[in-house]
N, C-alpha and C positions, 0 to 999 in steps of 0.2 A: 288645320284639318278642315279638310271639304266639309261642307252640310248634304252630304249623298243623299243622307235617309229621307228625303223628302224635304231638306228644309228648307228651300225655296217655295213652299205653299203655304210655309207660318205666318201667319199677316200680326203674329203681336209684339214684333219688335219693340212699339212703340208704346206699348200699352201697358199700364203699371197697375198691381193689382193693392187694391188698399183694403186695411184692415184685414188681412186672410188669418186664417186662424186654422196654427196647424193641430192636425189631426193627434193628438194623446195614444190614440189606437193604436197608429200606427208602430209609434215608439215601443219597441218591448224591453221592459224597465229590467236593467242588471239588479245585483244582487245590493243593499244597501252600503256596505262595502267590503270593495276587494285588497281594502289592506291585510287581511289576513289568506287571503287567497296566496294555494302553494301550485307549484306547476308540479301536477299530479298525472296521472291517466286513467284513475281511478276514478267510477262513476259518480262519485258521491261529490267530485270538486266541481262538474259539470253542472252546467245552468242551462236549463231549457229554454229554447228561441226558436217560434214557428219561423217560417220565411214567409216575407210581408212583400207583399203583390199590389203593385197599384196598376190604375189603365189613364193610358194620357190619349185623347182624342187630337187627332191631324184636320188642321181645318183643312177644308176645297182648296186645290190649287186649281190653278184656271182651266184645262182641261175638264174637271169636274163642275167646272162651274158653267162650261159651255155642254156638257154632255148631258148629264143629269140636271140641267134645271127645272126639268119641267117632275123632278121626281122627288122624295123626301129622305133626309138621313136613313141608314140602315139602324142605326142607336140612337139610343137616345138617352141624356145623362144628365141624373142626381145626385148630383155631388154635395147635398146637406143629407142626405142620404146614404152619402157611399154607396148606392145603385145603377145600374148599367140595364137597359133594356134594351134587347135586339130585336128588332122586328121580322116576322118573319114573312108577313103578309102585313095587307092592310087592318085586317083585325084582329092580329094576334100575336102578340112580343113574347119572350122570354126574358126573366129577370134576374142580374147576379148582383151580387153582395162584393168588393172587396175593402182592402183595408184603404183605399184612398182610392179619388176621381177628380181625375184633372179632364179640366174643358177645354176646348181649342186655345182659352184665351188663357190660361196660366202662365205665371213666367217660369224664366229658367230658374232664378231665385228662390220660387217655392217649390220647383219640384226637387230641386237640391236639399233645401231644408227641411223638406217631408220625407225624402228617399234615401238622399245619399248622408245626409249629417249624423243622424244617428249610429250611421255604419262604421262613419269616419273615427265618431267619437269613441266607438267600441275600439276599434282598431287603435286609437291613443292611450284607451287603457290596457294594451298588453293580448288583445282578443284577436283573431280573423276575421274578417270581412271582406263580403263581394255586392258589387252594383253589378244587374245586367238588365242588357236591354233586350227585347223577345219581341220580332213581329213579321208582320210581311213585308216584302223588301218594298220602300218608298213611301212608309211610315216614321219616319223621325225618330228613329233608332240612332246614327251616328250625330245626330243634328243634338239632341236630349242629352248624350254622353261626350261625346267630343269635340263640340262645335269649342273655335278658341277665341271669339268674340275680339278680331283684331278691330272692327271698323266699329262694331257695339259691347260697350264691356257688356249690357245686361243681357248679351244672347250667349254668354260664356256657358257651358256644359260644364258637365257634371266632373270631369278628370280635371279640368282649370280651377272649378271651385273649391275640390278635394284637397288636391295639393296647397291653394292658398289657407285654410284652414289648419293643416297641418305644420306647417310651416312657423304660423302664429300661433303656436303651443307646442314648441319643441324650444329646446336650448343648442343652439349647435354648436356650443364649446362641448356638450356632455350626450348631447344625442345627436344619430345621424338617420338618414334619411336617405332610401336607394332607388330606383324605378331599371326595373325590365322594361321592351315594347316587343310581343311578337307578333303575329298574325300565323293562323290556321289554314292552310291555301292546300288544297286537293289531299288532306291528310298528310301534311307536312307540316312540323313546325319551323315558321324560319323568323331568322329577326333583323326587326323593320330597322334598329340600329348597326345594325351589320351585317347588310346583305350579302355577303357570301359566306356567312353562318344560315346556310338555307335547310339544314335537317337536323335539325337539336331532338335527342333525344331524351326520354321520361325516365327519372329513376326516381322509384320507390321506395320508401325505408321499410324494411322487412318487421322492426319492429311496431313502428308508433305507425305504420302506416301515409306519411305524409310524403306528399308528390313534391319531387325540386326539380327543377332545369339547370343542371352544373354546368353547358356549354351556354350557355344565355347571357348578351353583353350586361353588366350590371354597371348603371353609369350612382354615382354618389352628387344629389342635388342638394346645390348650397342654397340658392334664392328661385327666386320664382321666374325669372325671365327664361336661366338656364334651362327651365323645365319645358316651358314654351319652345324652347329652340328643339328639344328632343322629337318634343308632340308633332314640330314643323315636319323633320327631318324623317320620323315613322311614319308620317300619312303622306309621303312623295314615298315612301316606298308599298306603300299597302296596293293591292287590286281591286282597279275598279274599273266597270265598263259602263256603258249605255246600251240602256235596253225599252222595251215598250214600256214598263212602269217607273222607269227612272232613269235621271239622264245618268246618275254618275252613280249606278248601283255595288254596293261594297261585294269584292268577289272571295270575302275570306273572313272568318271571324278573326276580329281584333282584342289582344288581352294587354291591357298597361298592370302589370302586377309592383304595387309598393310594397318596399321592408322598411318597418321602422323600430330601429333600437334607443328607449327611451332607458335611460339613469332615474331611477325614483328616487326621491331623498324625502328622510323622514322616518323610514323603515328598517335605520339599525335597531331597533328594539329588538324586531320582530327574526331582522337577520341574523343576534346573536342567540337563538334559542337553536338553532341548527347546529350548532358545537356544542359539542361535552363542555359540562363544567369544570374536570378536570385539567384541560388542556390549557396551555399558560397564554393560551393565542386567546380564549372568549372573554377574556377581560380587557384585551388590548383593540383587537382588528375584528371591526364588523363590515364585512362588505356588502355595497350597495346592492340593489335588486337592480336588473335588466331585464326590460319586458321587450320580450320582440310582437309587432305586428304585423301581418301581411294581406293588403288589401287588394284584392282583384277589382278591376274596372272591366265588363266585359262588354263587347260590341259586336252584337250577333249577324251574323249575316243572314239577311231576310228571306224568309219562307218562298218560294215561286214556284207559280203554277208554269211550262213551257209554254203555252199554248198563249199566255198570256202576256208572257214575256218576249214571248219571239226570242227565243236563243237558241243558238244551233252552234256547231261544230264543236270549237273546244269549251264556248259559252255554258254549250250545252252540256259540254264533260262538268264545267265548273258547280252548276247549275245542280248537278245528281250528286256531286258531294256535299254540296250546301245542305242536301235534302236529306240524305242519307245520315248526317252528324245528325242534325236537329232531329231526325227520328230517333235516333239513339238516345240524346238526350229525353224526349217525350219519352220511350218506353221505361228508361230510369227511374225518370217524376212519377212514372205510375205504378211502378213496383215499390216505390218511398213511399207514397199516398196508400197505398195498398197494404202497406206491410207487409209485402211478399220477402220470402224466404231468400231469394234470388235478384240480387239487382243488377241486369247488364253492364257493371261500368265499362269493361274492356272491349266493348262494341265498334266504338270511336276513341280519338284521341279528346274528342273537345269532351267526352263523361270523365275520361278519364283524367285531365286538369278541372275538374270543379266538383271532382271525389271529394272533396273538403267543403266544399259550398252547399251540395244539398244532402242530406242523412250524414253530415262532417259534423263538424267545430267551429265551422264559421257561423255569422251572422249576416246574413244574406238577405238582400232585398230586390225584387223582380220590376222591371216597369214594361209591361206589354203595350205597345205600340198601335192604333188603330185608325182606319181611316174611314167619312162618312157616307163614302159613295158604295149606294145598293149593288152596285155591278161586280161587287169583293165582297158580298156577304159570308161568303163561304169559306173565304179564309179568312176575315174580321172573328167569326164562330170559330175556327178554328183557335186561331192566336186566343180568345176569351176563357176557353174553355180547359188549356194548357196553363192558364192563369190560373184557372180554378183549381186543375192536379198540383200547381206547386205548393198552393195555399196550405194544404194538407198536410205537406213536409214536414218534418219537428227536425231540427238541429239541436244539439248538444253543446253550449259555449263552452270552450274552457280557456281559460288566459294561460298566456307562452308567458313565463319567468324565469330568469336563473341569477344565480350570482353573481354581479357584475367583479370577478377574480381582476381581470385586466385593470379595470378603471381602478379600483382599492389599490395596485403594486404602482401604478402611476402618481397616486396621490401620494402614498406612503414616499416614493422616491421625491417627489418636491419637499416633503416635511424633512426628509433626511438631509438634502440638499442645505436648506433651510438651517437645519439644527449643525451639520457641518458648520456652515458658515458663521453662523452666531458662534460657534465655538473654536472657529479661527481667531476672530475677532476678541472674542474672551483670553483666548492667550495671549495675543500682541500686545492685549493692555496689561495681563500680568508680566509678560517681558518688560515691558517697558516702564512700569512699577519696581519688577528688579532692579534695572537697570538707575534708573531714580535714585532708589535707598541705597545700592551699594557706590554712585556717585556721590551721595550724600556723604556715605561711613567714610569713603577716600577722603572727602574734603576735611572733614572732623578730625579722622587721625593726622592728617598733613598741619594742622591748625595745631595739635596736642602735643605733636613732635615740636614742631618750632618753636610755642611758648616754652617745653619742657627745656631743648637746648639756648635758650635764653635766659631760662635761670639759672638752669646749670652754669652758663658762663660768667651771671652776676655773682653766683656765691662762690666760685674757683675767685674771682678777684677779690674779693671782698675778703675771702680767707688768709688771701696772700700780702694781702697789708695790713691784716692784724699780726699778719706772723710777723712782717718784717717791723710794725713798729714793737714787737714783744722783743725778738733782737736784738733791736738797738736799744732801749731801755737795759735789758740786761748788758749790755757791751759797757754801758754808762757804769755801771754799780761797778762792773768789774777793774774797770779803771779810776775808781774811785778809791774800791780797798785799796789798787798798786799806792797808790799815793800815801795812802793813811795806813800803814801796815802796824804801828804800834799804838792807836787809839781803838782801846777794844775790840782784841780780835773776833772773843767768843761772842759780846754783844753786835759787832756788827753781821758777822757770819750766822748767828740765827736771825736776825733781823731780814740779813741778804735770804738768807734760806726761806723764811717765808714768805718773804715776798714772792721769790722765786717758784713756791708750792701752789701759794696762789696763781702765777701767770699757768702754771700746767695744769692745775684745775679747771682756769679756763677753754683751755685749750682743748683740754679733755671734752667739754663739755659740748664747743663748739664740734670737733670729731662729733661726737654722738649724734649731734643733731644734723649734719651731713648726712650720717650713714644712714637712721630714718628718711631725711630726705629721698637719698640714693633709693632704697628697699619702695618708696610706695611709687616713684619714678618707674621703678624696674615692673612691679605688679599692675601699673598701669599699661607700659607697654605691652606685657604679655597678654593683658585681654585684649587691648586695641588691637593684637597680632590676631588673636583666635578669633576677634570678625573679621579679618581681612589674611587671609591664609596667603601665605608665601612672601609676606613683609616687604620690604623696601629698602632701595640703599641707603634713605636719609634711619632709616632705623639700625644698620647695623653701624653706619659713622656713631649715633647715639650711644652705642654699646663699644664700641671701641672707646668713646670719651669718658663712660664710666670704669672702664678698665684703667685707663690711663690715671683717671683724677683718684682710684685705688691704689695704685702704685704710689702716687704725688702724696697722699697720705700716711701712706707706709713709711716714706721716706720723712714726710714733716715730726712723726710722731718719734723714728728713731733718732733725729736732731732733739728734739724734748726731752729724749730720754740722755743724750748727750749730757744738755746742758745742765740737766739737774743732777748729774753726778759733779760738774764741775764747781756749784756753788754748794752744794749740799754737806751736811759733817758724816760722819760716819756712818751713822746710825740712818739719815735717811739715805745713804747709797743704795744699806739693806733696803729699805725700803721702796727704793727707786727700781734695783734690781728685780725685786719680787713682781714691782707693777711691772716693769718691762715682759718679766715669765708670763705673767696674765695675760699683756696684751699680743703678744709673740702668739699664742694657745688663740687669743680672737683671729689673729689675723691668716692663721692656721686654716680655720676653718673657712673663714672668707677666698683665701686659695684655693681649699677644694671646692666650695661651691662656683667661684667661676670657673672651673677645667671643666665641671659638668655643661655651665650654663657653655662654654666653649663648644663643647661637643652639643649641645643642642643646635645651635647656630649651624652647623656644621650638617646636621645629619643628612641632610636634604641632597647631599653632593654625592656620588658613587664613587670618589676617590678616598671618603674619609669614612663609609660605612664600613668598610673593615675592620675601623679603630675602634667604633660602638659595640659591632658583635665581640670583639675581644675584650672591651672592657674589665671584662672579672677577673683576666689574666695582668689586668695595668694598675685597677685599683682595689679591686677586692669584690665578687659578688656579692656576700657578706656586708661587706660597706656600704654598696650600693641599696642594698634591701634595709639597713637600718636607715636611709635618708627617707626609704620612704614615711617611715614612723616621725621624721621633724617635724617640730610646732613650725616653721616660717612653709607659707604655703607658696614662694618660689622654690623655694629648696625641694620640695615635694614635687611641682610640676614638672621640672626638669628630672630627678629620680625616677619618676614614671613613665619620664619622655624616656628612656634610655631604658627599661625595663619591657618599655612596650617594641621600640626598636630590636631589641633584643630575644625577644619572642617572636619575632616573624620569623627567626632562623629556626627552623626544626632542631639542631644540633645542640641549641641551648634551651628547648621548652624543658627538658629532664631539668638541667640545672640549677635552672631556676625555680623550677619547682620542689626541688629537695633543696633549697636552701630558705624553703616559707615563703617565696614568692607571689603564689594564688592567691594563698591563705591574707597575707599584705594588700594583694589587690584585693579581695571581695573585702578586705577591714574599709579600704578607702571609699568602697563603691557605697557601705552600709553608711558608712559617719562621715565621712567629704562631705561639704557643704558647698564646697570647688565647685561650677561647673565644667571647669576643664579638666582638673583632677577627674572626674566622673567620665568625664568624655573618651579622655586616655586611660583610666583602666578599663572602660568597659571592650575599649577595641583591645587592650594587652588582654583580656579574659577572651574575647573573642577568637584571638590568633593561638591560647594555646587548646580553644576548645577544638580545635583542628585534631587534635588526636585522642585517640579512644578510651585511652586510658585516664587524660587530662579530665575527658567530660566525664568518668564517673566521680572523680574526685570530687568536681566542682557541685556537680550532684548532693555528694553527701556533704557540702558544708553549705548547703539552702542557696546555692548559686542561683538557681533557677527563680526564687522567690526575691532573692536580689534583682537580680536583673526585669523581672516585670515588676517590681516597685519603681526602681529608677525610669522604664518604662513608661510607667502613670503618672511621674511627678515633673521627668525631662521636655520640655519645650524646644531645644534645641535641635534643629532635623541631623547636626553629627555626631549627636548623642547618642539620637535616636537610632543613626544609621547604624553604629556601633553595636548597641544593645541588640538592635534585629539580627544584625549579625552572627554574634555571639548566640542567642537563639534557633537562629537555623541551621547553625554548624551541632545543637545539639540536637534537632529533629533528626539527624540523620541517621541518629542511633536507635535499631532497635528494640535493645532492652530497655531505654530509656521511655518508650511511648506512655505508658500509664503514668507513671510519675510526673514529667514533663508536664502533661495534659491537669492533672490534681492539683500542682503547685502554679497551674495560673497561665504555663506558656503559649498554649495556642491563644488564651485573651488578652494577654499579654501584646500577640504580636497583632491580631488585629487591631487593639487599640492603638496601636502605632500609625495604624493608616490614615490617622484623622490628621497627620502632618502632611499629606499628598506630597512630599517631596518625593522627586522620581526616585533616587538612589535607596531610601527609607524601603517605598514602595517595591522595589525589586527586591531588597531582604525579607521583606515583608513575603512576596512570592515565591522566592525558596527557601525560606523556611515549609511552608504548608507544602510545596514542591515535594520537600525532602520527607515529610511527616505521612503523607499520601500513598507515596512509597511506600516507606517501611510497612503501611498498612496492604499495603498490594500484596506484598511479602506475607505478611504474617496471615493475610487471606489464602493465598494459594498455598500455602503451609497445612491450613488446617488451625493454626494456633489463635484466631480471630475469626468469631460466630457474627455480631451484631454491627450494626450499622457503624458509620467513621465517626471516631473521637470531632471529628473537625465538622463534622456536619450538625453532633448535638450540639455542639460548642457556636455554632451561628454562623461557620466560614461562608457556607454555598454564596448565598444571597453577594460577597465582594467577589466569592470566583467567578462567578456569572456576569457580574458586571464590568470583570477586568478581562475578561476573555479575548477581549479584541482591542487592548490597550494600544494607544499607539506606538509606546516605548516597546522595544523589540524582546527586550530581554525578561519584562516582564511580562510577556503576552507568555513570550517561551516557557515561562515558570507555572504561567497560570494555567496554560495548555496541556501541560504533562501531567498536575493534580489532576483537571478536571478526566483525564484519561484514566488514572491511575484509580479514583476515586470507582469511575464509570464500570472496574476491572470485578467489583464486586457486586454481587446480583442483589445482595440487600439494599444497597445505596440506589437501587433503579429508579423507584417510586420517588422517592426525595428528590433526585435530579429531575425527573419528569416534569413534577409539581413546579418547581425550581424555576423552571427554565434551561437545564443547562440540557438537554436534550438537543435544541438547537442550536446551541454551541458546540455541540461535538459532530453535530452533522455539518456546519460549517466550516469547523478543523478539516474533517475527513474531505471536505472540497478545496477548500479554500487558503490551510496551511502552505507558510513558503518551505517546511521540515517536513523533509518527506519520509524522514522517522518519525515523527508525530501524525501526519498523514495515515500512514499503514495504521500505528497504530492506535489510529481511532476508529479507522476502520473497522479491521481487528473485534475492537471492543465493539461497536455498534452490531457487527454479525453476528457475536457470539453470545449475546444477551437476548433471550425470548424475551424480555421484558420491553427493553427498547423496538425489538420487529415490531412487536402487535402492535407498540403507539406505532408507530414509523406507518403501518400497512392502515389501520384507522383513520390516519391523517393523509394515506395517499402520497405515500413519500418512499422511492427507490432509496435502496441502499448505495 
C-alpha cells in the first residue's frame, strides 16, 4: 500500500525514539475480569469507553519548506502536556487538550502502541473495535494506517502491526481469523478483493441492531505474509489521483474490517451454570465459550478544499462526496457529543458502517492528522476541532460470546473415536485370551483322553492274564482229581472248592475295582465334555471301549460263574447260583444305564431325536424320572439329559409334568451340588416354563427363589444362560409380576450381568423386555398406579447403558423396555434423571426397526413430560 497521505514528507524513517513512555490516559482500563462476563444486551453487562482522540503532526515536506520558510508553524505541540496550540496570529494561539501528541518525529511503533494496541487487545478479548484516521487529504492518513513497510520494517502502519499482534495470540488449531477489504468510492460500496463485487449492500439486524456486509469477499488468514499479499492486492484496486496537495491522493474511504473467533479455555466452570441441574447433560458436557471480535481499521479520505486542490470534472464529482460523507459523519459526532435526541446515521453510507464505532459497542480510537504549514490553518482548525466533538463520545463496550456448540461435538467425536478404538482393541485381546484358554482346555482334554485310553489298555491286559493264569491253575486241579478219583473225594473237593472260592473272590474283587475305575474315567470325561461342548472322535472311540470292555466283563464273570458250579458241592452251587441272581440284577442295571448314556451320545443327531422324544413309550417315563433320584451322579446327568431333551417338545411338557418331573428338577436344582446337573435342569425348567400353566406351578413350588439362588451361587455363563432364561420365559406372565419381583427375580436377573457373556446378556434383556411389557399392559389397563417394579429394583441405570449394545439382539431387547417403560407418564422423571431420554430420542432416529422407530416416536409425542424436556433443551421431535 502507497504512503498517499503525505508520506513522502515523514523524514523519521530513520529515527528511533527512546525511552517513550506510553500514555496510561490514553488506555481505558476494561473491567477487572471478564471471565464472568455473559453476552447480554442488557445495559448493566456494558462497560463505558469514551473514544480516545490523539493528533499526530506532518513534518514540512519540501514544498513547505521552500514556501513557508520565511513563516512559523500554525501549532505548536506539548506533548508532556498532552496540549496542542493553534496559532492564530502572531500573538494569539488557541489551546486543546487531547488524550495523546505525537510530534513529527514519533514512530510508527508508538503511535501503534499508544493508538491501535489497546483496541487490538479489546478486540482479543471478545469486544469491537475501530482505528481511524481523520484529516485533510496529504496529512499521513494512509501512511499512519496502512503503510506496509516493504523496504523499512519500522515504517509498518497500523493494519501490518494489528494483524502481527493478533496472530501471536491466537491458536489457529482452535481459533480463526477472517479480514474483509472494501473502499467507499462515490457512495458505493465495492471490494478492493473482488472487483466486480462493486455494490455490496448494508444489512442491518432489526433486533441487536449490528451492521454486516453478506456480499463482502471474506478471505480466512493463516500467517502474516498471506495477509500482506491481500493489503498488496486492495490498494492496486483502491482510488487514487494526483492533485495540488498530493501526488497520490486516496479517492475513497478505505475499511479493512477483522473477525476473530477465539475458543477460551478455562471456563467450563462458569459454562456449566447455563444448564439445569437436572439434565443428565450438566454433569457430563460443558461447552467452550466463543468470543467473537470485529476490528475496523478505517482510512479516511482526506478533507479538500477545490480551490486548493484544483480538481475538476469527475475529480471534482469524487471530491463533493468525499466532502459530503465526512459532513455526515461530523454532524453525527456532534449529535453523540450533544446528546441530541436524533443522530443522522442514515445520511451516508460511511455513518452508517461505523453505527457501532461511535454512540456503539466498540472501543474506538481517533488519530487526526495535521500539517504545519500556516497556509492550511483553516482546515488544520478544522480537523482539531472535530477531534474535540469526538472526544465527548461515550461508547458502551460490551463483549460478543456464545457457546462454542460446534467446537464441544468435534471434540466429543475424537473422544468417541478414541474410546471406539480402545475398545476394539479391548476385545481383540479378549478374543484372543479365549482363544488361548480354550486352545489350552483342547490340549488338556487331548492329554486326559490319551493317558485315560492307556490305561484302560494296561488294566484290559493285565486282567486278561490273571484270568488266563486262574484257568489254567484250575484246568491243573481238575486233572489232577481225574487221576486220583478214590483218594478223598469229599477232602479233596472241599479243599478243590475252596481254593476255587478264593480265585472268584478275587476275581470278584478285581471286577469291582475296574468298574470304580470305569465310573470315575466316565465322570471325568463328562466334565472335560461340558468344557468343550460337542466332544470329539477320540471321545466317543473311548466310549465305545468302555462299552465293549463291559461286555468283556459280563462275559469273564459268566465263565466264573461256570467254573464254580463245576468244582463246587452242592450246597455252593446254591450259593454260586444266588451270587450269579445278584450279579445278573448289577449288570441289569449297568444295561440300562448305558442305553441312556447310548441315547445321550446320540441326541445331538436329527435322525435319533425321535428315539429321545419317545422315550417313555421304550422305557418307562416313570423309570426315567426315578433315575433321576440316583445316588451315582452319572446316572443322573444322563436322566436329566433326556428329561430336558424331552421337554423341548411341547407334546410331552404335560407328561412329564404329571409324572413329578418339575417337582424332580427343582429337588435337583435345590440339592445338586452337580454343576452340570444344575445347568441341565435349570434349561429342562426353562423349556417347560414356556407354558402358562407350567409357570404357575413352578411359582407355587418357590421356583422363582430357586432359580435366583442358583443365580447368585452359578459362575458358569451356561448356567447362567439357562437360569435367565428360565426367568424371562416367566416375566412374560402377567399375573406373575408382583411375586416374581418379592421373591428376588428382577435381582436375580440383573446380577446375572456381572457374567457380560453375550448370550447370558441377551436373556438378561428379555427378560426386563418381557416384564416392561406386561407393565405397559397393566398401565394402559388401568390395573398399575405407580412407577416400574424394575426401576425401583435398580434396572434403568443397565438399560441406559446397554441401549446401543453392539450385539443386535440385545440392543433389540433393551430398546422395547426402554419404550415400553417410557409408555407410562409416571416413569417420565426417572428416565429423564436417568439418561434414557436420549436414548429414546436416538431410537426414534437412529433405530434399524422401524417398529421400534414409530414406536418411540409414538411415545416421545405422547408424553408432556418428555415435550417440555425435549423443547427446554431445544430438541425437535
Amino acid at each position: 500500500m502507497a504512503s498517499g497521505g503525505g508520506g513522502g514528507g515523514y523524514r523519521n524513517g530513520n529515527h528511533k525514539a527512546q525511552n517513550l513512555r506510553v500514555s496510561s490516559s490514553f488506555k481505558s482500563k476494561l473491567p477487572p475480569s471478564t471471565s464472568n462476563v455473559r453476552r447480554s444486551s442488557s445495559a448493566a453487562d456494558a462497560v463505558s469507553g469514551r473514544v480516545r482522540v490523539a493528533v499526530r503532526l506532518r513534518p514540512r515536506n519540501a514544498e513547505e519548506l521552500a514556501a513557508d520558510a520565511d513563516f512559523a508553524d500554525c501549532v505548536e505541540l506539548q506533548p508532556e502536556l498532552k496540549r496542542l496550540k493553534l496559532r492564530k496570529n502572531n500573538w494569539d494561539t488557541d489551546t486543546y487538550e487531547f488524550d495523546e501528541i505525537f510530534t513529527e518525529f514519533a514512530s510508527q511503533k508508538r503511535v501503534y502502541e499508544v493508538v491501535a494496541k489497546p483496541v487490538v487487545e479489546s478486540v482479543l478479548d471478545g469486544y469491537n473495535g475501530t482505528v481511524m484516521a481523520y484529516g485533510q487529504t496529504g496529512t499521513g492518513k494512509t501512511y499512519t494506517l496502512g503503510q506496509l513497510g516493504d523496504d523499512d520494517t519500522s515504517t509498518r502502519g497500523i493494519m501490518v502491526r494489528s494483524m502481527e499482534d493478533i496472530l501471536a495470540n491466537i491458536s489457529l488449531g482452535t481459533d480463526s481469523v477472517s479480514v474483509s477489504y472494501l473502499q467507499l468510492y462515490m457512495e458505493t460500496i465495492q471490494d478492493l478483493l473482488n472487483p466486480a463485487n462493486d455494490n455490496i449492500s448494508i444489512v442491518e439486524d432489526q433486533k441487536t441492531g449490528d451492521v454486516s456486509l453478506p456480499g463482502a469477499t471474506v478471505v480466512e488468514v493463516r500467517d502474516q505474509q498471506s495477509f500482506l499479499e491481500l493489503l498488496k492486492l486492495g490498494e492496486a484496486h483502491r482510488y487514487a489521483a494526483n492533485t495540488k496537495l498530493n501526488t497520490e491522493s486516496s479517492r475513497s474511504h478505505a475499511i479493512l474490517m477483522v473477525n476473530i473467533k477465539r475458543s477460551v479455555s478455562g471456563r467450563e466452570a462458569d459454562a456449566s451454570a447455563e444448564f439445569d441441574d437436572s439434565s443428565p447433560l450438566a454433569t457430563n458436557f460443558k461447552p467452550p465459550i466463543l468470543r467473537k471480535g470485529k476490528l475496523l481499521l478505517v482510512d479516511l479520505a482526506g478533507s479538500e478544499r477545490v480551490l486548493k486542490s484544483g480538481s475538476e470534472g469527475h475529480m471534482l464529482e469524487e471530491a463533493k462526496s468525499i466532502n459530503l460523507s465526512l459532513s455526515a459523519l461530523g454532524k453525527c459526532i456532534n449529535a453523540l457529543a450533544e446528546n441530541s435526541a436524533h443522530v443522522p446515521v442514515r445520511d451516508s453510507k460511511l455513518t452508517r458502517l461505523l453505527k457501532d464505532s461511535f454512540g456503539g459497542t466498540s472501543r474506538t480510537s481517533l488519530v487526526v492528522t495535521v500539517g504545519p504549514s500556516p497556509r492550511h490553518r483553516a482546515e488544520t482548525a478544522s480537523t482539531i476541532l472535530f477531534g474535540q466533538r469526538a472526544m465527548k463520545v461515550e461508547n458502551m463496550l460490551k463483549i460478543k460470546e456464545e457457546f462454542d456448540y460446534r467446537s464441544m461435538c468435534k471434540r466429543l467425536e475424537v473422544q468417541v473415536d478414541k474410546l471406539i478404538a480402545e475398545n476394539e482393541r479391548q476385545q481383540k485381546a479378549f478374543e484372543d485370551e479365549v482363544k488361548k484358554i480354550k486352545l489350552e482346555a483342547q490340549q488338556r482334554v487331548s492329554e486326559a483322553e490319551q493317558n485315560f485310553a492307556e490305561e484302560l489298555k494296561d488294566e484290559k491286559i493285565k486282567c486278561q492274564m490273571e484270568y488266563m493264569d486262574s484257568i489254567k491253575k484250575l484246568e491243573e486241579k481238575m486233572l489232577y482229581q481225574q487221576k486220583h478219583p478214590t483218594n478223598g473225594v469229599t477232602d479233596i473237593g472241599e479243599s478243590h472248592g475252596g481254593f476255587a472260592t478264593e480265585e472268584v473272590s478275587e476275581l470278584k474283587k478285581l471286577l469291582q475295582n475296574e468298574i470304580q475305575i470305569r465310573k470315575a474315567a466316565e465322570e471325568e470325561i463328562s466334565n472335560l465334555k461340558d468344557q468343550l461342548p460337542g466332544g470329539s472322535s477320540d471321545t466317543i472311540y473311548l466310549q465305545k471301549l468302555l462299552e465293549e470292555e463291559t461286555r468283556e466283563k459280563k462275559r469273564l464273570e459268566e465263565e466264573v460263574i461256570i467254573l464254580r458250579s463245576q468244582l463246587t458241592l452242592e450246597d455252593g452251587q446254591t450259593r454260586s447260583y444266588a451270587d450269579r441272581g445278584r450279579n445278573g440284577n448289577s449288570l441289569s442295571g449297568l444295561e440300562s444305564l448305558s442305553s441312556l448314556r447310548h441315547l445321550h451320545y446320540k441326541n445331538g443327531n436329527n435322525e435319533d431325536r425321535a428315539a429321545i422324544t419317545n422315550l417313555h413309550e421304550q422305557v418307562g417315563l416313570h423309570k426315567i424320572m426315578s433315575l433321576l433320584e440316583s445316588e451315582d451322579a452319572s446316572v443322573q446327568i444322563h436322566a436329566v439329559k433326556v428329561v430336558a431333551n424331552l421337554a423341548a417338545e411341547e407334546a410331552n411338557q404335560e407328561k412329564i409334568v404329571e409324572a413329578g418331573g418339575l417337582t424332580s428338577l427343582l429337588m435337583l436344582l435345590r440339592n445338586s451340588e452337580d454343576e452340570t446337573i444344575r445347568r441341565i435342569a435349570a434349561g429342562a425348567i426353562a423349556n417347560l416354563a414356556m407354558n402358562e400353566s407350567n409357570q404357575e406351578l413352578i411359582m407355587a413350588h418357590s421356583g422363582i427363589s430357586l432359580l435366583a439362588m442358583t443365580a447368585a451361587e452359578a459362575e458358569d455363563p451356561q448356567t447362567l444362560r439357562m437360569v435367565a432364561g428360565a426367568i424371562a420365559n416367566l416375566c412374560g406372565n402377567d399375573k406373575l409380576q408382583t411375586r416374581l419381583r418379592s421373591e428376588g427375580g428382577i435381582r436375580a436377573l440383573l446380577g446375572m450381568v456381572r457374567c457380560r457373556h453375550p448370550d447370558v446378556l441377551s436373556q438378561v434383556a428379555r427378560g426386563i423386555a418381557n416384564f416392561a411389557k406386561c407393565e405397559s399392559r397393566a398401565s394402559a389397563q388401568g390395573i398399575k398406579l405407580g412407577r416400574s417394579l424394575l426401576i425401583e429394583d435398580g434396572a434403568l441405570p443397565w438399560i441406559v447403558q446397554n441401549a446401543n449394545n453392539e450385539a443386535s439382539l440385545i440392543r433389540r431387547h433393551v430398546e422395547l423396555a426402554l419404550c415400553h417403560l417410557a409408555q407410562h407418564e409416571v416413569n417420565a422423571k426417572d428416565m429423564i434423571s436417568g439418561g434414557a431420554l436420549w436414548e429414546l430420542y436416538r431410537i426414534s432416529r437412529d433405530c434399524t426397526r422401524e417398529d421400534i422407530k414409530a414406536l418411540a416416536r409414538q411415545t416421545l409425542a405422547s408424553s408432556p413430560t418428555f415435550l417440555s424436556e425435549m423443547r427446554r433443551l431445544h430438541i425437535d421431535v
